[in-house]
PDB file as gemmi writes it, atoms N, CA and C in Angstrom:
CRYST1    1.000    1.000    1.000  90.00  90.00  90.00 P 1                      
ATOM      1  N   UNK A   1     -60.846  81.503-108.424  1.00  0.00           N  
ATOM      2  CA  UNK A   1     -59.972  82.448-109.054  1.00  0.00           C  
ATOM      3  C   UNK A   1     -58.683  81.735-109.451  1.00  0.00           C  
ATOM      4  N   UNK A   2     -58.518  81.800-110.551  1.00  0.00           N  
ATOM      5  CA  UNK A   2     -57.112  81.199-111.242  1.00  0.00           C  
ATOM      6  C   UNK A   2     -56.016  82.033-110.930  1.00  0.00           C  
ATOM      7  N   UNK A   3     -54.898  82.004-110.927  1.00  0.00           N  
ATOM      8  CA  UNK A   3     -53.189  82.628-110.502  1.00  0.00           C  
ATOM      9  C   UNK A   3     -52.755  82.760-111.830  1.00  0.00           C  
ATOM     10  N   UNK A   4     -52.242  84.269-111.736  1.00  0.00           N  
ATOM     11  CA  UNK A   4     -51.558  84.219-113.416  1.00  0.00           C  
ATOM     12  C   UNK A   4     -50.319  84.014-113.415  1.00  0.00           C  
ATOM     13  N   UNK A   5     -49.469  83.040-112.084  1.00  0.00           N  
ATOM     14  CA  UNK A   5     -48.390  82.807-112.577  1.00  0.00           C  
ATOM     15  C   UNK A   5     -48.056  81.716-111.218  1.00  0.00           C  
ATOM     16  N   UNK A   6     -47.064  80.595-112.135  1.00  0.00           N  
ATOM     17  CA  UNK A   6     -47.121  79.353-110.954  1.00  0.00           C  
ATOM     18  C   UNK A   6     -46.475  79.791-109.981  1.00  0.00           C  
ATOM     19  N   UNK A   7     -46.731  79.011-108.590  1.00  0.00           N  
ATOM     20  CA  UNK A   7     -45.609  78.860-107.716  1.00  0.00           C  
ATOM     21  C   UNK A   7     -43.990  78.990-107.950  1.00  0.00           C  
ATOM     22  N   UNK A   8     -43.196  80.136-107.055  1.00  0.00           N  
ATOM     23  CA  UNK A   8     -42.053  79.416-107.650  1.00  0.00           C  
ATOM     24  C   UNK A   8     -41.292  78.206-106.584  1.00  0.00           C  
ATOM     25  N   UNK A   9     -40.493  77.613-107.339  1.00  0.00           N  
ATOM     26  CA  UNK A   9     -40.108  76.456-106.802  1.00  0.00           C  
ATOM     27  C   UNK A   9     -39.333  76.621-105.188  1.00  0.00           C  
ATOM     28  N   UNK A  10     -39.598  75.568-104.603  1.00  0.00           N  
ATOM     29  CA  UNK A  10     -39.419  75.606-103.155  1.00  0.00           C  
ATOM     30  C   UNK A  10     -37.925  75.157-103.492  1.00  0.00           C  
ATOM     31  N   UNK A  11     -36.522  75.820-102.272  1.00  0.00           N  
ATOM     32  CA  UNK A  11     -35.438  75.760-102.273  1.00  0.00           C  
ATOM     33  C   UNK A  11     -35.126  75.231-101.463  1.00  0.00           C  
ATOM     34  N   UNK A  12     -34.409  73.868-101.189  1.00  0.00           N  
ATOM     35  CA  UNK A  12     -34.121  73.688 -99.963  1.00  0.00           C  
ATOM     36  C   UNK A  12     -32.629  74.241 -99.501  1.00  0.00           C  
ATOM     37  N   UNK A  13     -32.633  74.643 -97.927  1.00  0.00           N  
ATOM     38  CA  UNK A  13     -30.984  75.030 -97.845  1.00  0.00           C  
ATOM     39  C   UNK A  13     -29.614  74.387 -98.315  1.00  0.00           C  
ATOM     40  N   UNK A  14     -29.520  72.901 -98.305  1.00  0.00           N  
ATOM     41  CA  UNK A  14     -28.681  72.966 -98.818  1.00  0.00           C  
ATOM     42  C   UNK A  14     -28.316  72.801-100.318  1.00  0.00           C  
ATOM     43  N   UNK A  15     -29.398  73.201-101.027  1.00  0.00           N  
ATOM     44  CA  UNK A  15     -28.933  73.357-102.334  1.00  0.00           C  
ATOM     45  C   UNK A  15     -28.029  74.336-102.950  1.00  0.00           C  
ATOM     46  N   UNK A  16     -27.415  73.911-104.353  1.00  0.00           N  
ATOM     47  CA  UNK A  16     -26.755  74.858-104.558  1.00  0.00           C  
ATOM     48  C   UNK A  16     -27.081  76.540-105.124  1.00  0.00           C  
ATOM     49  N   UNK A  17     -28.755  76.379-104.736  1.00  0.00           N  
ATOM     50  CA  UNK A  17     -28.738  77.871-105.463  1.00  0.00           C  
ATOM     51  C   UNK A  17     -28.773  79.086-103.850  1.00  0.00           C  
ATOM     52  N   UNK A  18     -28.611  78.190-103.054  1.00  0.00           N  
ATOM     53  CA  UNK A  18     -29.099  78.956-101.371  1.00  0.00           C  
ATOM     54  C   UNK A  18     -27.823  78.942-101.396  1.00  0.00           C  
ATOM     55  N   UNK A  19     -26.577  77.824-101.606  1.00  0.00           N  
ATOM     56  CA  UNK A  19     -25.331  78.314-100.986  1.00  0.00           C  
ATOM     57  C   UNK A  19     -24.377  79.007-101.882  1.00  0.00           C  
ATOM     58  N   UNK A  20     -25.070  79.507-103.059  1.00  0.00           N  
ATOM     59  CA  UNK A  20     -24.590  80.908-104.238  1.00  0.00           C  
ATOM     60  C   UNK A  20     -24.806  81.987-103.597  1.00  0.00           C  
ATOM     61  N   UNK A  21     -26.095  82.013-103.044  1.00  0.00           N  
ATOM     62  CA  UNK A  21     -26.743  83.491-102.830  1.00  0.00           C  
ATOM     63  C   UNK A  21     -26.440  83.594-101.232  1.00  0.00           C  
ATOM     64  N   UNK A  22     -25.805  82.511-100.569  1.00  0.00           N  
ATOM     65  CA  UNK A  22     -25.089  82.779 -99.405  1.00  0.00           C  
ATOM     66  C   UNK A  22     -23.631  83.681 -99.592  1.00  0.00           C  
ATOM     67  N   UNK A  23     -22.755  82.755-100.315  1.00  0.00           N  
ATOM     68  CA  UNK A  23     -21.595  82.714-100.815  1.00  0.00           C  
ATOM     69  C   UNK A  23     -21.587  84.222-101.800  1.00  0.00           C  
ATOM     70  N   UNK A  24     -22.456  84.831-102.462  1.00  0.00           N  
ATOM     71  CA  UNK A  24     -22.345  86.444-102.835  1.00  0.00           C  
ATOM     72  C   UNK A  24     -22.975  87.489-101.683  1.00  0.00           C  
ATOM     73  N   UNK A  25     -23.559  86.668-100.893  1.00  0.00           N  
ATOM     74  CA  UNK A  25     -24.085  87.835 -99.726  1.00  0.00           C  
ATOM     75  C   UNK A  25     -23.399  88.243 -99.129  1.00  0.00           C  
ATOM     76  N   UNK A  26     -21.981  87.193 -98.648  1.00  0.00           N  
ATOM     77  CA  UNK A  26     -20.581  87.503 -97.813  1.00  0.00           C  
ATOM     78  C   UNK A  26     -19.540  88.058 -98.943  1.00  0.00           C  
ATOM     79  N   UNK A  27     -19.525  87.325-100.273  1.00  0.00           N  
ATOM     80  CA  UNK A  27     -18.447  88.790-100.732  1.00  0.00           C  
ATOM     81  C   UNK A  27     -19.074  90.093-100.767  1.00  0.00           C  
ATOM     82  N   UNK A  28     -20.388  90.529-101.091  1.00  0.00           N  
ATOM     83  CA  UNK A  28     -20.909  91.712-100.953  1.00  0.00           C  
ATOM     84  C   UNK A  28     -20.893  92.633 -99.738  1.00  0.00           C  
ATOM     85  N   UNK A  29     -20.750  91.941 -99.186  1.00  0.00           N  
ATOM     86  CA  UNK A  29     -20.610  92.367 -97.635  1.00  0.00           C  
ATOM     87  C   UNK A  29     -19.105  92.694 -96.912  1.00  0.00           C  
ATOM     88  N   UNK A  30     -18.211  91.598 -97.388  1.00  0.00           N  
ATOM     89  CA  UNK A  30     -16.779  92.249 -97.464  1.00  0.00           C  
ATOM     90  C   UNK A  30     -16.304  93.574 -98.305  1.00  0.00           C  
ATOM     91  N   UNK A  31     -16.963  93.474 -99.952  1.00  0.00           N  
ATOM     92  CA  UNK A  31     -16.717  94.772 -99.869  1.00  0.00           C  
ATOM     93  C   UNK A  31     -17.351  95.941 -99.484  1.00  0.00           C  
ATOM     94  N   UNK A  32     -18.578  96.023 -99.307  1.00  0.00           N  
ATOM     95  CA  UNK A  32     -19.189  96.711 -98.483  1.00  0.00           C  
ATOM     96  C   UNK A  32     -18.508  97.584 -97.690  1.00  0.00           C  
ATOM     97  N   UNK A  33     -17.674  96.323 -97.107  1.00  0.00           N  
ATOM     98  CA  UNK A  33     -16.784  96.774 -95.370  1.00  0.00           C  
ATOM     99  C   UNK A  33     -15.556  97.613 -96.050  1.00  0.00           C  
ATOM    100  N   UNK A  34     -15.037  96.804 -97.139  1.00  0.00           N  
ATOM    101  CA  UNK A  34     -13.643  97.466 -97.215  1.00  0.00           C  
ATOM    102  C   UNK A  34     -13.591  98.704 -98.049  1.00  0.00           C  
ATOM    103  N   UNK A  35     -15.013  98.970 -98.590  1.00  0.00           N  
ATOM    104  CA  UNK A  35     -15.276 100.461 -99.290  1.00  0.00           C  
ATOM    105  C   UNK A  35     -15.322 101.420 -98.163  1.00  0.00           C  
ATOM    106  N   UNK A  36     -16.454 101.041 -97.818  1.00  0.00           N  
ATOM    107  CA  UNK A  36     -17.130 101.819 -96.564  1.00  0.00           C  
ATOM    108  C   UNK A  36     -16.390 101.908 -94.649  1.00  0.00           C  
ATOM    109  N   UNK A  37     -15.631 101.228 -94.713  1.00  0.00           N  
ATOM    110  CA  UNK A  37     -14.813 100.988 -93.344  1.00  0.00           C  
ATOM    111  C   UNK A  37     -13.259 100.489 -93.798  1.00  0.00           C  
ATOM    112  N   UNK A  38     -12.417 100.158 -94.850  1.00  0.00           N  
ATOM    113  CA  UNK A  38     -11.253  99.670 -94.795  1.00  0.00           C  
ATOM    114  C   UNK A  38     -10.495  99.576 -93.822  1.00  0.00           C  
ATOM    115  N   UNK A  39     -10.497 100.020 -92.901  1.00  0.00           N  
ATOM    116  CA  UNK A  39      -9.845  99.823 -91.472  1.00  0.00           C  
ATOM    117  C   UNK A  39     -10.176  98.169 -90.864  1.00  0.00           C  
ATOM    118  N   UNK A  40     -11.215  98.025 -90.798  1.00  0.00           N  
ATOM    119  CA  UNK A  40     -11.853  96.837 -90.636  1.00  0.00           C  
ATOM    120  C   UNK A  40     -11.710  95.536 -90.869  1.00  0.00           C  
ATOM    121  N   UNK A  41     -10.319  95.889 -92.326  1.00  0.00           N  
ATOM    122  CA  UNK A  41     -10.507  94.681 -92.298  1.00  0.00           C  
ATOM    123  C   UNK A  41      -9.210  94.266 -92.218  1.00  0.00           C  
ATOM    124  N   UNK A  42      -7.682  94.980 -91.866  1.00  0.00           N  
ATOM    125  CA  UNK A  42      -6.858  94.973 -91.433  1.00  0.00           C  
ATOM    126  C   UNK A  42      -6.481  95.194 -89.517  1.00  0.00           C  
ATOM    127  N   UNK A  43      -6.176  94.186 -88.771  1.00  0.00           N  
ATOM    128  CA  UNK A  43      -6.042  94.607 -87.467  1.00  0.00           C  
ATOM    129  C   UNK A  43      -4.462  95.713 -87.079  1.00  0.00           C  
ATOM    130  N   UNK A  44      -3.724  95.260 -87.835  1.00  0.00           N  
ATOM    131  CA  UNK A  44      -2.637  95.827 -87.715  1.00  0.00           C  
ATOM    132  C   UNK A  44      -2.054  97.191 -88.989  1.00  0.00           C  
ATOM    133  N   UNK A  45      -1.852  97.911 -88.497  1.00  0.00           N  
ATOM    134  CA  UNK A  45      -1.456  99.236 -89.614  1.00  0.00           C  
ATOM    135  C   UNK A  45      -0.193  99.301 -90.487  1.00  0.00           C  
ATOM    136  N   UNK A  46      -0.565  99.497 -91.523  1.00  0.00           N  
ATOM    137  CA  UNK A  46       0.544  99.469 -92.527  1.00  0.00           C  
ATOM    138  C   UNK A  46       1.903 100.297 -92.210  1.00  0.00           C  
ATOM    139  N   UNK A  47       2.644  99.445 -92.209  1.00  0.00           N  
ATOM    140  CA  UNK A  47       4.152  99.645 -92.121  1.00  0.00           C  
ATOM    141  C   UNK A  47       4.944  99.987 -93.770  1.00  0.00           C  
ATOM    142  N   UNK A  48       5.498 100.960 -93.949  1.00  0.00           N  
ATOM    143  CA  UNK A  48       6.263 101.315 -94.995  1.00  0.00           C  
ATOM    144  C   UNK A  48       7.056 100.092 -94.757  1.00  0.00           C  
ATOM    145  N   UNK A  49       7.979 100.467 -96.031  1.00  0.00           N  
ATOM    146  CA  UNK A  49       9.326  99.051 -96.242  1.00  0.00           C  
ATOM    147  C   UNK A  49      10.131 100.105 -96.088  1.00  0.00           C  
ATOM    148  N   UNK A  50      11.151  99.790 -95.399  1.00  0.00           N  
ATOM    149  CA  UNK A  50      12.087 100.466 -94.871  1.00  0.00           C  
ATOM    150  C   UNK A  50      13.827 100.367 -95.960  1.00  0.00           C  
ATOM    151  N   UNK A  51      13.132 100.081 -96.861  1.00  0.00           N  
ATOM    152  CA  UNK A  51      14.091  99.813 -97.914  1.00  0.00           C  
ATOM    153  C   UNK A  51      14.335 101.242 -98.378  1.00  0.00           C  
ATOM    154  N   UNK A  52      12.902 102.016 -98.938  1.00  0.00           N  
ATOM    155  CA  UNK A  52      13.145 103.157 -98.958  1.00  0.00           C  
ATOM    156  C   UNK A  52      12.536 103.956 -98.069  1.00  0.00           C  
ATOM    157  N   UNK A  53      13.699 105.152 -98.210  1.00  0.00           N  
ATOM    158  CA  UNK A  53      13.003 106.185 -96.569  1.00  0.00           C  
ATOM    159  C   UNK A  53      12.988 107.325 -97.289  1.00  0.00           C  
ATOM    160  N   UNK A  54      12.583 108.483 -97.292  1.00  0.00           N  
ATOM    161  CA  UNK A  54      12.277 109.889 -97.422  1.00  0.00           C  
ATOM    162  C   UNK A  54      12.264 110.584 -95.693  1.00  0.00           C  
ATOM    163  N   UNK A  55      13.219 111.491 -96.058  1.00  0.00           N  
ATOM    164  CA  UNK A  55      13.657 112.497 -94.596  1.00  0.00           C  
ATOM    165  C   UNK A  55      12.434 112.710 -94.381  1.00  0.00           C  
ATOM    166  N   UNK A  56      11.525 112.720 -93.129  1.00  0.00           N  
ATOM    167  CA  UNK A  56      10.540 112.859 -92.613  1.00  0.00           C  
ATOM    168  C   UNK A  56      10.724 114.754 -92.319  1.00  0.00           C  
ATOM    169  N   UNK A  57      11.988 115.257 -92.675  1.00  0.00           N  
ATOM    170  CA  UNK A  57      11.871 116.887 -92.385  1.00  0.00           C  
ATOM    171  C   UNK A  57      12.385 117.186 -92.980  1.00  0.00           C  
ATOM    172  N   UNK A  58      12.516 116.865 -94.630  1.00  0.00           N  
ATOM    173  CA  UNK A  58      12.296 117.576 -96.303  1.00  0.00           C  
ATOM    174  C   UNK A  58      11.763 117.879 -96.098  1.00  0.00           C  
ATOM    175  N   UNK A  59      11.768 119.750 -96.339  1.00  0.00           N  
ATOM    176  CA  UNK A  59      10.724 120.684 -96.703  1.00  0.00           C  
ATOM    177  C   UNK A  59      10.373 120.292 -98.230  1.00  0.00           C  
ATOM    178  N   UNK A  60       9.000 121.057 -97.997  1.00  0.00           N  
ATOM    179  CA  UNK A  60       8.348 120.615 -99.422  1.00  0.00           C  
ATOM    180  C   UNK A  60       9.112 120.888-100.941  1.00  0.00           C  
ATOM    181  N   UNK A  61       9.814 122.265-101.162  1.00  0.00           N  
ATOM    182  CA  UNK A  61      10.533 122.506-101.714  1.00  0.00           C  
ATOM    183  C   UNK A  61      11.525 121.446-102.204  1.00  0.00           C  
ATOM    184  N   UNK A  62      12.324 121.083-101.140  1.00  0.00           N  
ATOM    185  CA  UNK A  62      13.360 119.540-102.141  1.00  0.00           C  
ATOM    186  C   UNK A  62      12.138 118.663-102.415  1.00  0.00           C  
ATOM    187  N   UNK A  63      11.229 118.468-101.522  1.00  0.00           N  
ATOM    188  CA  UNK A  63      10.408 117.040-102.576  1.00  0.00           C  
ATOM    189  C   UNK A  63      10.350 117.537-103.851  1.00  0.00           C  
ATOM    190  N   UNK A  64       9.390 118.546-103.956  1.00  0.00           N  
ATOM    191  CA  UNK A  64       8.917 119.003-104.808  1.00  0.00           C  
ATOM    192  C   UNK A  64       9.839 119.061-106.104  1.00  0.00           C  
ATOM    193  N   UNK A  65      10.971 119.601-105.810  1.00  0.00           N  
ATOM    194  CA  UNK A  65      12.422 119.513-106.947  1.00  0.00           C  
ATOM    195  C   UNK A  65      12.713 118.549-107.055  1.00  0.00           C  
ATOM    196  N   UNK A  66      12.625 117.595-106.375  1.00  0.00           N  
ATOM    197  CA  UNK A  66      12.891 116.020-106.671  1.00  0.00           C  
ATOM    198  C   UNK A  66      11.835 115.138-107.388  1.00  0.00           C  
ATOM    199  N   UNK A  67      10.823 115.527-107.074  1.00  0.00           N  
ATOM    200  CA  UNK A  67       9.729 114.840-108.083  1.00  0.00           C  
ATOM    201  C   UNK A  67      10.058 115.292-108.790  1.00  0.00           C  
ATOM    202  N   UNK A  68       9.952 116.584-109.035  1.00  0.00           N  
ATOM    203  CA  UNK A  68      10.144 117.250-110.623  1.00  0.00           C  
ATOM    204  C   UNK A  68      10.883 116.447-111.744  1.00  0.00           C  
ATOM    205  N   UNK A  69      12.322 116.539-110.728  1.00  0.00           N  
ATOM    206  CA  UNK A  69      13.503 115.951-111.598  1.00  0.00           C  
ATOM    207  C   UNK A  69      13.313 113.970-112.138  1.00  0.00           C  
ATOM    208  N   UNK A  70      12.165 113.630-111.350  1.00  0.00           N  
ATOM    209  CA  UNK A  70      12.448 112.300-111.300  1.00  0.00           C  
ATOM    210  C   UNK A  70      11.050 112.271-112.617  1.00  0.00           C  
ATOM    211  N   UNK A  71       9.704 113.176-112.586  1.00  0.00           N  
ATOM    212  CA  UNK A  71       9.061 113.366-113.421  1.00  0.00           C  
ATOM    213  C   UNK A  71       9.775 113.147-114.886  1.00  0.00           C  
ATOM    214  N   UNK A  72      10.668 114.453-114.939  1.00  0.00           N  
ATOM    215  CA  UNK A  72      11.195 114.774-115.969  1.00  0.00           C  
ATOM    216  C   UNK A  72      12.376 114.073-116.712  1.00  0.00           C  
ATOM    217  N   UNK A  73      12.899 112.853-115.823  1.00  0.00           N  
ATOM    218  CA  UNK A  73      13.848 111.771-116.046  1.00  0.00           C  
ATOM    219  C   UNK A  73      12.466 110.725-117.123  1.00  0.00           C  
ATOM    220  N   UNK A  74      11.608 110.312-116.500  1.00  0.00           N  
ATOM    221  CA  UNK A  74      10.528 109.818-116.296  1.00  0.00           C  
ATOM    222  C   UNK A  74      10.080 110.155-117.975  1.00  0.00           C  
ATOM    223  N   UNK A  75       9.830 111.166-118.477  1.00  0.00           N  
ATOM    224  CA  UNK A  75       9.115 111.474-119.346  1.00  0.00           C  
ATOM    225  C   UNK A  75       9.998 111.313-120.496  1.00  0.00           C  
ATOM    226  N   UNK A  76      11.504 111.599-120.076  1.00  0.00           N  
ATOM    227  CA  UNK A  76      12.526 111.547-121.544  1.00  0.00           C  
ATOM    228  C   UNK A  76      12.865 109.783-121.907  1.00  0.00           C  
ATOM    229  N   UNK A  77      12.880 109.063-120.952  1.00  0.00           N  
ATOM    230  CA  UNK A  77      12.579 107.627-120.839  1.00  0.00           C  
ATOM    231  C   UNK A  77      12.005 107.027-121.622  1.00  0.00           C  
ATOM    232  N   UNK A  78      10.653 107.819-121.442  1.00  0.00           N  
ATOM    233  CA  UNK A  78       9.230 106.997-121.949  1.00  0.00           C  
ATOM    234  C   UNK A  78       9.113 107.660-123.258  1.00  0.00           C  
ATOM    235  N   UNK A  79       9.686 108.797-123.553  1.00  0.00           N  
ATOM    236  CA  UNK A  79       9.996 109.319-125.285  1.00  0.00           C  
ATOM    237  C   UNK A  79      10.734 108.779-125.986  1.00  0.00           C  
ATOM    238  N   UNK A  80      11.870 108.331-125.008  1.00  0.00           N  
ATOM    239  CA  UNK A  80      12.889 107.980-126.393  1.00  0.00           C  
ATOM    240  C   UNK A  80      12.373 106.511-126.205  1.00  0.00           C  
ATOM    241  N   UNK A  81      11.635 105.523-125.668  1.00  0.00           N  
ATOM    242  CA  UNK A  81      10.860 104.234-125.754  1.00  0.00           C  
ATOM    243  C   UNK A  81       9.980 103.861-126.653  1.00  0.00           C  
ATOM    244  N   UNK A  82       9.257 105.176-126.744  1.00  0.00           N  
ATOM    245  CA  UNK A  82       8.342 105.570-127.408  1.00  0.00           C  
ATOM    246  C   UNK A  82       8.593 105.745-129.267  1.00  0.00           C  
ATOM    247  N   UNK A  83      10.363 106.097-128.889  1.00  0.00           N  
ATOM    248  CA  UNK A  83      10.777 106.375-130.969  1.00  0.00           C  
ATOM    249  C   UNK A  83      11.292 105.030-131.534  1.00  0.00           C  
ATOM    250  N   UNK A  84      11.727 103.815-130.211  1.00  0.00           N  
ATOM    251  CA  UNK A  84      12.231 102.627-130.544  1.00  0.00           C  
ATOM    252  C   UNK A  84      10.812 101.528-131.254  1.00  0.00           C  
ATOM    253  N   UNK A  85       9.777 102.016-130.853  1.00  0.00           N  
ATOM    254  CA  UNK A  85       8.846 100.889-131.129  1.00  0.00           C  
ATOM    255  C   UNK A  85       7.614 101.897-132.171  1.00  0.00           C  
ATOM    256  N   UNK A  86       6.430 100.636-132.745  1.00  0.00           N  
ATOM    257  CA  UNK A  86       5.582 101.461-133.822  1.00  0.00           C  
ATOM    258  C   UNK A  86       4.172 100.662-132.896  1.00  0.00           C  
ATOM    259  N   UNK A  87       3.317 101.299-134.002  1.00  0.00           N  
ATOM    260  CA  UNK A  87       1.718 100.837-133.071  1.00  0.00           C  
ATOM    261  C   UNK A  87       1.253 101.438-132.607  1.00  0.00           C  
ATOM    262  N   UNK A  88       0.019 100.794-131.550  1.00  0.00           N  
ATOM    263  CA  UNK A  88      -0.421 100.963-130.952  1.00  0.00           C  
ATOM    264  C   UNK A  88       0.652 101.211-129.402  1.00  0.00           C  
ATOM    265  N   UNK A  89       1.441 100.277-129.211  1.00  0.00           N  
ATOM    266  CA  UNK A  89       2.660 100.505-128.064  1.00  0.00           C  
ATOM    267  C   UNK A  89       3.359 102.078-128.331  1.00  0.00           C  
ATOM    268  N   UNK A  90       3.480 102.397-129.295  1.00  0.00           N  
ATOM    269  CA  UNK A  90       4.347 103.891-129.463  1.00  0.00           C  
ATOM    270  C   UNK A  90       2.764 104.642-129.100  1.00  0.00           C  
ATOM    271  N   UNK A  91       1.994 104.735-129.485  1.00  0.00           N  
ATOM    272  CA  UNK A  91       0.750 105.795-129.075  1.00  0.00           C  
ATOM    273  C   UNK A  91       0.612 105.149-127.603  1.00  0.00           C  
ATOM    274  N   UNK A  92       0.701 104.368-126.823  1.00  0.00           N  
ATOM    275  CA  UNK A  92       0.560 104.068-125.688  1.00  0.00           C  
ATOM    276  C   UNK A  92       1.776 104.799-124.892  1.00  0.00           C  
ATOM    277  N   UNK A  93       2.972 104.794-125.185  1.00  0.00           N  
ATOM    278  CA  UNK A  93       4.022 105.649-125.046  1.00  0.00           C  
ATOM    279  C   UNK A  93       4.073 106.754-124.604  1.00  0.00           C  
ATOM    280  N   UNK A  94       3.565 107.179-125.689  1.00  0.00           N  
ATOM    281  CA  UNK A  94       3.292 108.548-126.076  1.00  0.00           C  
ATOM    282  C   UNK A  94       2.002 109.337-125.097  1.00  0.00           C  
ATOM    283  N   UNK A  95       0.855 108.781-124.724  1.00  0.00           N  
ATOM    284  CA  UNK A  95       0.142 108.861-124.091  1.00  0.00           C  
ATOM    285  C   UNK A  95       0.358 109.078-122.506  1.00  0.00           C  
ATOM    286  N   UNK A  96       1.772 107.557-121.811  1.00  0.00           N  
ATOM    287  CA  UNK A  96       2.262 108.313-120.780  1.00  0.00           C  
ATOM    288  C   UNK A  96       3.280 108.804-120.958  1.00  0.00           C  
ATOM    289  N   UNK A  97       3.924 109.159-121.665  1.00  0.00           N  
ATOM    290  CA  UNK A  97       4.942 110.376-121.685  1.00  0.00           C  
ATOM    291  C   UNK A  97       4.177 111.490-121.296  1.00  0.00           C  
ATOM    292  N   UNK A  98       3.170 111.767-121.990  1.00  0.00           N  
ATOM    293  CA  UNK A  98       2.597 113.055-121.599  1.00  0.00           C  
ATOM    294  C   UNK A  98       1.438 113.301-120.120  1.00  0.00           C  
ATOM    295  N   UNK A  99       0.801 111.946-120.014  1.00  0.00           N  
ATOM    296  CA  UNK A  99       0.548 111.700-118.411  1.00  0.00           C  
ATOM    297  C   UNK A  99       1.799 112.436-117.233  1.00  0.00           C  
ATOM    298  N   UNK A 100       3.139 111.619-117.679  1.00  0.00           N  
ATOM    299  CA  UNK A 100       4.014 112.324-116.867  1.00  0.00           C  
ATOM    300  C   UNK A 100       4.789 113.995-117.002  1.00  0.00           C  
ATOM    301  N   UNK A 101       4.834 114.264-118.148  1.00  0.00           N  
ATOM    302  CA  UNK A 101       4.563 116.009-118.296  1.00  0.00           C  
ATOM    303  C   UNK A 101       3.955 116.739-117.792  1.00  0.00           C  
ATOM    304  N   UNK A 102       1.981 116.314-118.167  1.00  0.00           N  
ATOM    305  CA  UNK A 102       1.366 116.955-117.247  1.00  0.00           C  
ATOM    306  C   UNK A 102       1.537 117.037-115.489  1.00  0.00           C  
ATOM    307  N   UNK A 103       1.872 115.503-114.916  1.00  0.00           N  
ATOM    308  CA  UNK A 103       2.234 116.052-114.282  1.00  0.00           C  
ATOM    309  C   UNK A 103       3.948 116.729-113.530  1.00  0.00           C  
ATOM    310  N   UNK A 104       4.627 116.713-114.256  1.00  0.00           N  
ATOM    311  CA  UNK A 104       6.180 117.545-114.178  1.00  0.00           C  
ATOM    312  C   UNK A 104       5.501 119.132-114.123  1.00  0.00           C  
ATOM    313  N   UNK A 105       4.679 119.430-114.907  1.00  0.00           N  
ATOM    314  CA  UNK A 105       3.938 120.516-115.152  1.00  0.00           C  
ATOM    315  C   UNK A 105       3.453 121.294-113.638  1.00  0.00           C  
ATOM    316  N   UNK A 106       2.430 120.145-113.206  1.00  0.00           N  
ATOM    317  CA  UNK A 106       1.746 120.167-111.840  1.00  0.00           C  
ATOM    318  C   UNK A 106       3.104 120.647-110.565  1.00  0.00           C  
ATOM    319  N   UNK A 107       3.627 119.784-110.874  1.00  0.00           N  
ATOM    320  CA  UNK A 107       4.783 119.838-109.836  1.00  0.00           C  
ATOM    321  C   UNK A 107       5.551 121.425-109.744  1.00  0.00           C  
ATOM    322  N   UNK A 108       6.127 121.710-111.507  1.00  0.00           N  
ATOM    323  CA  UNK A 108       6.603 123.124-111.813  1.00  0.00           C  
ATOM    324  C   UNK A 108       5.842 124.187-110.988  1.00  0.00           C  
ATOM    325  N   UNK A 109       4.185 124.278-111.078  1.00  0.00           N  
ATOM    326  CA  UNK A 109       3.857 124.859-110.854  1.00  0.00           C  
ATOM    327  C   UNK A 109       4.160 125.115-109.528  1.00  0.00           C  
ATOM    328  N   UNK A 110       3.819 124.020-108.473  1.00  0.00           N  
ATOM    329  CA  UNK A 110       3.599 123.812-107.175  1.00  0.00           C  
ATOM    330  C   UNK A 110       5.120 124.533-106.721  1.00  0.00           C  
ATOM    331  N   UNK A 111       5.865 124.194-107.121  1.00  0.00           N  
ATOM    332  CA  UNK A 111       7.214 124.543-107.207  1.00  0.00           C  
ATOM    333  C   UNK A 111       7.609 126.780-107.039  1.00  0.00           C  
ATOM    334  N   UNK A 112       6.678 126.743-108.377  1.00  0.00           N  
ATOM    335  CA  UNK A 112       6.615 128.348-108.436  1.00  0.00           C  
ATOM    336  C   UNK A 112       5.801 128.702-107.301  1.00  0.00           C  
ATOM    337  N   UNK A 113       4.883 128.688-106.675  1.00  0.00           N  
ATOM    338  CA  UNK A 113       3.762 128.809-105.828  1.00  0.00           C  
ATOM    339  C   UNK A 113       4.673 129.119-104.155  1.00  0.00           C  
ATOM    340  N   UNK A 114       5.604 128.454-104.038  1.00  0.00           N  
ATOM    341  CA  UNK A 114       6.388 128.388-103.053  1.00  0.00           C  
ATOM    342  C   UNK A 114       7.152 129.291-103.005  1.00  0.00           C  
ATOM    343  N   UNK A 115       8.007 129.550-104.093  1.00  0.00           N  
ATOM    344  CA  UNK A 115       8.838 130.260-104.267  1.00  0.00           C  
ATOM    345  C   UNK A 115       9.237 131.233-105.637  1.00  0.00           C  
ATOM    346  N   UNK A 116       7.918 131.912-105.299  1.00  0.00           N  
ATOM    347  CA  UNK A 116       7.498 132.750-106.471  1.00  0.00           C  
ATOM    348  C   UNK A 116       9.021 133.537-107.338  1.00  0.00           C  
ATOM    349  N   UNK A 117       9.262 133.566-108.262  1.00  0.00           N  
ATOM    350  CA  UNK A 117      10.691 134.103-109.129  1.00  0.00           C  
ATOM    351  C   UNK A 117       9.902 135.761-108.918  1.00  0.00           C  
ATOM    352  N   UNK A 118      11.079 136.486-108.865  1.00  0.00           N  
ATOM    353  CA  UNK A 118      10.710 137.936-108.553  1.00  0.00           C  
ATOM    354  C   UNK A 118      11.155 138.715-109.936  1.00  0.00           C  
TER     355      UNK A 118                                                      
END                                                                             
């Protein structure tokens, strides 16, 4: 009986096609870990920078008015940036200008939700 297809070629370990398919088995496997476990691959827990702090007992209300305001700083920025230049950069502009509207928007809302206007 004839074989309808040859042998394939014998690999020895230290060639370079065994220490490729070593060398992607361990990055696959790191991310693996850091999708599926990220804890794992840090021993010690992330520390903020203490450069900036936020009152740990701001009620939601001032955040919330403070994003807003920093949103809405945020968006007149990126408009009037947006009238200095042409292109593709002004439609890029323009694009997050309104990224940050929508969310100033989000925020407004969250804002009303709290403290419903009577």
């Amino acid at each position: 009986m004839i074989k309808d297809s040859p042998n394939p070629p014998e690999t020895d370990e230290d060639s370079p096609e065994s220490i490729d398919s070593k060398k992607y088995a361990d990055i696959a496997d790191r991310v693996l870990r850091h999708y599926l476990n990220p804890s794992s691959l840090t021993d010690t827990p992330r520390k903020p920078s203490p450069l900036f702090h936020i009152d740990p007992d701001a009620d939601n209300e001032t955040l919330l008015a403070h994003a807003c305001e920093s949103l809405a700083s945020a968006n007149v920025m990126t408009s009037n940036l947006a009238g200095l230049v042409e292109g593709t950069h002004r439609n890029t502009l323009l694009g997050i200008a309104q990224v940050i509207m929508l969310g100033e928007l989000a925020v407004s809302r969250a804002l009303d939700n709290l403290d419903p206007q009577k």
